[in-house]
C-alpha positions in Angstrom: 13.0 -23.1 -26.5 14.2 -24.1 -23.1 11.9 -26.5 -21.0 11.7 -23.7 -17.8 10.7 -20.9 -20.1 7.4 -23.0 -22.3 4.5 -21.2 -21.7 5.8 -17.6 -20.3 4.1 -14.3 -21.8 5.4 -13.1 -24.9 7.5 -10.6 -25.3 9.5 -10.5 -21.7 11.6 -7.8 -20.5 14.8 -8.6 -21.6 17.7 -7.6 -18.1 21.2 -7.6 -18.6 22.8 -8.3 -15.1 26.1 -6.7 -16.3 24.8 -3.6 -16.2 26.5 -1.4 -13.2 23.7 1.5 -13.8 20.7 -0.6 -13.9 22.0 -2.6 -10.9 23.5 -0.2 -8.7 20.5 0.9 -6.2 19.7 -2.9 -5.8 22.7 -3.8 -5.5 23.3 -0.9 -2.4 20.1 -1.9 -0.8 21.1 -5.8 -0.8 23.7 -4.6 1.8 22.2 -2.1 3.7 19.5 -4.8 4.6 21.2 -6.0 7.9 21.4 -2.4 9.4 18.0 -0.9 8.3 15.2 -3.6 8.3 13.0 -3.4 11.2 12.8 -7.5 11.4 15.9 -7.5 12.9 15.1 -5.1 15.2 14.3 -6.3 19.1 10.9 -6.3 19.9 9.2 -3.5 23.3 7.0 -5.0 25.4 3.4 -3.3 23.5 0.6 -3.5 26.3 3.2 -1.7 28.9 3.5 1.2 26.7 0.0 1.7 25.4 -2.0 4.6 26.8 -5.6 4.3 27.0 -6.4 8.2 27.1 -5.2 8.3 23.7 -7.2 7.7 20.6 -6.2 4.9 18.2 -6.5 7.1 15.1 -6.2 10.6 13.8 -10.0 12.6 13.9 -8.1 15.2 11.3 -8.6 12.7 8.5 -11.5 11.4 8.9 -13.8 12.1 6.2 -16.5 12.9 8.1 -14.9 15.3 10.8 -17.0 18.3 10.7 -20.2 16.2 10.1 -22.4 17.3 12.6 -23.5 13.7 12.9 -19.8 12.5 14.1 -19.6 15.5 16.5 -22.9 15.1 18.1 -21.8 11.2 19.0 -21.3 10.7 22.6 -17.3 9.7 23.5 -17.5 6.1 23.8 -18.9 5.8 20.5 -16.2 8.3 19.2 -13.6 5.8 20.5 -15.2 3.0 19.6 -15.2 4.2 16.0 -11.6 5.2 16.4 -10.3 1.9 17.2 -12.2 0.4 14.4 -10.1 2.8 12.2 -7.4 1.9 13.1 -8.2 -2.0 13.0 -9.3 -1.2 9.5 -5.8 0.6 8.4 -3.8 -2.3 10.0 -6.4 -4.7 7.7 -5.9 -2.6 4.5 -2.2 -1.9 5.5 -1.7 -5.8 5.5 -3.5 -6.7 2.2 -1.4 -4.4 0.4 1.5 -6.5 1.5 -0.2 -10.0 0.7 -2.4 -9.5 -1.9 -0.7 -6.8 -3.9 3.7 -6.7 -3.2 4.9 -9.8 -2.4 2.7 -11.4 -4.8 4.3 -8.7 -7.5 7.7 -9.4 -6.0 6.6 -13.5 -6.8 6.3 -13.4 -9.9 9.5 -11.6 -10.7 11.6 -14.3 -8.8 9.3 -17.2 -10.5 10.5 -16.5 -13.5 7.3 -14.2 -15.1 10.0 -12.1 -16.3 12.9 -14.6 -16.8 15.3 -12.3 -18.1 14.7 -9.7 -15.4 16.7 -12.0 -13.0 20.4 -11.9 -11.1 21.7 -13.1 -8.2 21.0 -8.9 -6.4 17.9 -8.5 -7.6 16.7 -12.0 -6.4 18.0 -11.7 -3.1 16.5 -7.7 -2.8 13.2 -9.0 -3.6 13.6 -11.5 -0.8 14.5 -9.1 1.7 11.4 -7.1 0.6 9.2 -10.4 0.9 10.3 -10.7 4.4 10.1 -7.3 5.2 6.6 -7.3 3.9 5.6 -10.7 6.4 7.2 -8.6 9.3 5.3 -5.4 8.5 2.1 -8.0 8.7 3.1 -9.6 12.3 3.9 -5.9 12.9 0.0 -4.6 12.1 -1.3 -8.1 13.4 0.5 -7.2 16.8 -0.9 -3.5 16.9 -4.5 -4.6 16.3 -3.7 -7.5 18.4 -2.7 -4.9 21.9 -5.7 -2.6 20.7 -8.5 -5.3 21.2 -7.0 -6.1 24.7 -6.5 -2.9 26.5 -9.9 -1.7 24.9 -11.8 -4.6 26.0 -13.4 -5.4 22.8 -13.7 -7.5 20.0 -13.6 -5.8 16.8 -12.2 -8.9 14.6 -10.9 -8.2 11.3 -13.6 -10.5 9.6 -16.0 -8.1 10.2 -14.5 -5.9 7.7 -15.3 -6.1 3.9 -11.6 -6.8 2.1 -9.8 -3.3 1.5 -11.6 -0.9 -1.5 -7.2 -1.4 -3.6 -7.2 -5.2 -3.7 -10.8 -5.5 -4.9 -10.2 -3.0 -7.2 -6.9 -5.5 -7.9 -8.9 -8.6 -8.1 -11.3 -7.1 -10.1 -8.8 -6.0 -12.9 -6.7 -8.9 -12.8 -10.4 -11.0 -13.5 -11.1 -9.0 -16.4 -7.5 -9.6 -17.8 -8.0 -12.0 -21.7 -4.1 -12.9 -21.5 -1.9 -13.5 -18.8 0.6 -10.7 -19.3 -2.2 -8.4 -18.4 -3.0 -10.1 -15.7 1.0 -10.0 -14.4 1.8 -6.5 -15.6 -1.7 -5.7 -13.6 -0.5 -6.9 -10.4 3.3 -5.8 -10.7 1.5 -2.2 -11.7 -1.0 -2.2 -8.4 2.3 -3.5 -6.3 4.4 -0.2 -7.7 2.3 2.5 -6.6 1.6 0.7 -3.3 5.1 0.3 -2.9 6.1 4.0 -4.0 3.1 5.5 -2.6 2.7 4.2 0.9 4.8 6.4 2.2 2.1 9.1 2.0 -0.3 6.2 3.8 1.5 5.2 6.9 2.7 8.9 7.4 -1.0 9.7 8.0 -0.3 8.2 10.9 3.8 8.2 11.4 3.9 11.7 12.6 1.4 12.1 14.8 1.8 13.0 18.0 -1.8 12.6 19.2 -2.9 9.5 18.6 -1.8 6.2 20.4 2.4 6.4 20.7 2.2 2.6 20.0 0.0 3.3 16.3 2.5 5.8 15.5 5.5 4.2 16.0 4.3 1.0 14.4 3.7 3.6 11.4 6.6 4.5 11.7 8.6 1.6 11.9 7.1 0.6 8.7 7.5 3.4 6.9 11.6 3.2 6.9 11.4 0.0 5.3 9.2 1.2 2.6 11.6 3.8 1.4 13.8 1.5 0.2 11.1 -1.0 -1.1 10.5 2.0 -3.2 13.3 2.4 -4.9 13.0 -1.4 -5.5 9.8 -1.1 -6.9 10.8 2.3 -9.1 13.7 0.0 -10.5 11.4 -2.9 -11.5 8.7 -1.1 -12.9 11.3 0.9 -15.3 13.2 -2.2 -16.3 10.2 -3.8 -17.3 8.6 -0.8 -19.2 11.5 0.0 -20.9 11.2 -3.6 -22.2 7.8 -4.6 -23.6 6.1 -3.4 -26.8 4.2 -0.2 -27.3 0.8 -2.1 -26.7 2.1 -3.4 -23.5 3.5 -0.2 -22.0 0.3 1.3 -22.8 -1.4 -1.2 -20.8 1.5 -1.0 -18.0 1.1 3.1 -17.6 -2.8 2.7 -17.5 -2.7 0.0 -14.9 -0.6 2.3 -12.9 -3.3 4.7 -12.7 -5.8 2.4 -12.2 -3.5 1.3 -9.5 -3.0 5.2 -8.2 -6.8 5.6 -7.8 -7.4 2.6 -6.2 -4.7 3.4 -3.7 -5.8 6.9 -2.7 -9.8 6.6 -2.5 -11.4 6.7 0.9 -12.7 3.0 1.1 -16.3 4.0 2.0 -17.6 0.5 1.7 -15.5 -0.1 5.2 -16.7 3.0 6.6 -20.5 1.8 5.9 -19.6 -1.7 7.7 -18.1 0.2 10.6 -20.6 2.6 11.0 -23.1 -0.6 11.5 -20.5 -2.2 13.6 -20.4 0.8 16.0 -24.1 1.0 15.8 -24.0 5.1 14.7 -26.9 6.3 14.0 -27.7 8.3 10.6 -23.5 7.4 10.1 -24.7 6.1 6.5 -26.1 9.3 5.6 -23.3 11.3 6.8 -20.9 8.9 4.7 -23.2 9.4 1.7 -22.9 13.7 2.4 -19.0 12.7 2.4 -18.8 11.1 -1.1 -20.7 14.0 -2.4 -17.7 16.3 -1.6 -14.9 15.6 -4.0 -12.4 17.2 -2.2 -13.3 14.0 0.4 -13.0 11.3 -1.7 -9.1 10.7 -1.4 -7.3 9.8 1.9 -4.0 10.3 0.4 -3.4 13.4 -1.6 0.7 12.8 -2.2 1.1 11.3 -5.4 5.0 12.8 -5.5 6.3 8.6 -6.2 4.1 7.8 -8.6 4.7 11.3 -10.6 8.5 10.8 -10.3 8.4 7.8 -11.6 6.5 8.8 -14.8 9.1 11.2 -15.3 12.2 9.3 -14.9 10.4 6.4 -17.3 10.7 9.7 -19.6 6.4 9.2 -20.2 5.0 12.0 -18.9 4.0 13.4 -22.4 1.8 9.8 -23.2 -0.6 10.0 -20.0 -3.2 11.8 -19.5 -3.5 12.9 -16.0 -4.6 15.6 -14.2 -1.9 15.8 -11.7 -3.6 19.3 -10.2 -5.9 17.0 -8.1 -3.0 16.2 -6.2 -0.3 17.2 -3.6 3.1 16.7 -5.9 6.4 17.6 -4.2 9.1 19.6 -6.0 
């Protein structure tokens, strides 16, 4: 065995690069990169366009918006609350890029998967790395313009890290070998990556909230419909390669991964409701995440079902996909 590949898991996906089919959407995506990423975009000036009569963040999907608690709060502490929203979906926004994609798109280009590897694919999955770092400066900037023109603190270390990469960590900790740890991350990093989509649009289309929020959104969003059809290609490359064992695990990491991904983090709710100082806010959370049909911010799970099908699996899970909003 070659020196570079001792020690890799057993039983890698095995790529041919010669394969036109298999290679065509990266390939296409490689050179649309220069005319569609928004790091090469030029940059507004944000504190002239921000407008402080507008809120930072939707009321429509917050859990808690008929809770006789939140309407009965005065409108500073309604703002207040607000802003730490949308501090906390910049926050949770960002670890999805650092903790869950780019280190997913790592480990294909460092050789986890050393036969899922050509010259497009490589340079694809750099592209998305950097588009991932820019949607990060991108978040880092909104947050950044928010504490200003508000006046207040309302730093990101307050917040506990998002409810998707603990779930993440948690999994990857429990992993025995190291392909379930990879195949763990690379799963949590596809249904980010084809389900964010339904995230940032929460936001995207608004026409409400803050026009700087919602064009940052928005901005971010075009770049992640091509990082999903990265993401789509990856994940059925490599199922299509490993063992019966191993696509088991794949498939139920990516519903481990889906759930994750769509649950209202109420542990950063809790922390913000002590932050903003609203009184009975943790009872009203705790009413909240009696309701089911509040305990999922994002009901679109369109990618993640697509995906299934085209892997030609949808017969081996076990899902109830009624639960959910899926698009035909």
């Amino acid at each position: 065995m070659p020196e570079e590949l001792r020690g890799l898991p057993e039983g890698v996906p095995r790529h041919n690069p010669d394969d036109q089919i298999e290679s065509a959407v990266i390939r296409r995506l490689v050179g649309n990169w220069q005319r569609r990423a928004t790091v090469k975009r030029d940059e507004p000036n944000l504190d002239e366009l921000f407008e402080l009569d507008r809120p930072d963040y939707p009321e429509r999907i917050l859990p808690f918006r008929d809770h006789p608690t939140f309407r009965a709060l005065d409108p500073e502490k309604k703002t207040q609350l607000l802003s730490w929203a949308w501090i906390a979906y910049n926050r949770h926004t960002i670890m999805a890029e650092q903790k869950v994609a780019n280190p997913a798109f790592a480990l294909v280009m460092e050789g986890e998967y050393p036969e899922l590897q050509d010259e497009a694919l490589n340079i694809s999955l750099a592209q998305a790395m950097v588009d991932e770092q820019y949607h990060t400066l991108m978040h880092l900037n909104a947050s950044a313009v928010t504490r200003r023109k508000r006046g207040w603190a309302m730093p990101d270390h307050e917040l506990p890290i998002s409810h998707t990469a603990r779930e993440h960590l948690r999994l990857r900790e429990s992993a025995s070998e190291r392909w379930e740890a990879s195949l763990t991350t690379l799963a949590f990093a596809t249904v980010s990556e084809i389900s964010i989509n339904a995230y940032l649009d929460l936001l995207a289309d608004d026409p409400d909230i803050q026009p700087i929020n919602s064009s940052t959104a928005k901005l971010h969003n075009r770049d992640e419909y091509c990082h999903a059809s990265i993401s789509a290609v990856l994940a059925e490359v490599v199922h299509d390669r490993l063992d019966e064992k191993k696509q088991r695990f794949f498939r139920d990491m990516l519903f481990e991964g889906l759930e994750a991904f769509v649950a209202t983090d109420y542990t950063t709710w809790h922390r913000i409701m002590d932050l903003v100082g609203v009184e009975g806010g943790h009872e009203m959370l705790q009413d909240c995440q009696a309701e089911q049909s509040r305990s999922r911010l994002v009901r679109d799970y369109t990618g993640l079902h697509t995906l299934i099908e085209r892997m030609g699996v949808q017969d081996l899970v076990e899902f109830d996909w009624s639960k959910s909003h899926v698009a035909r």
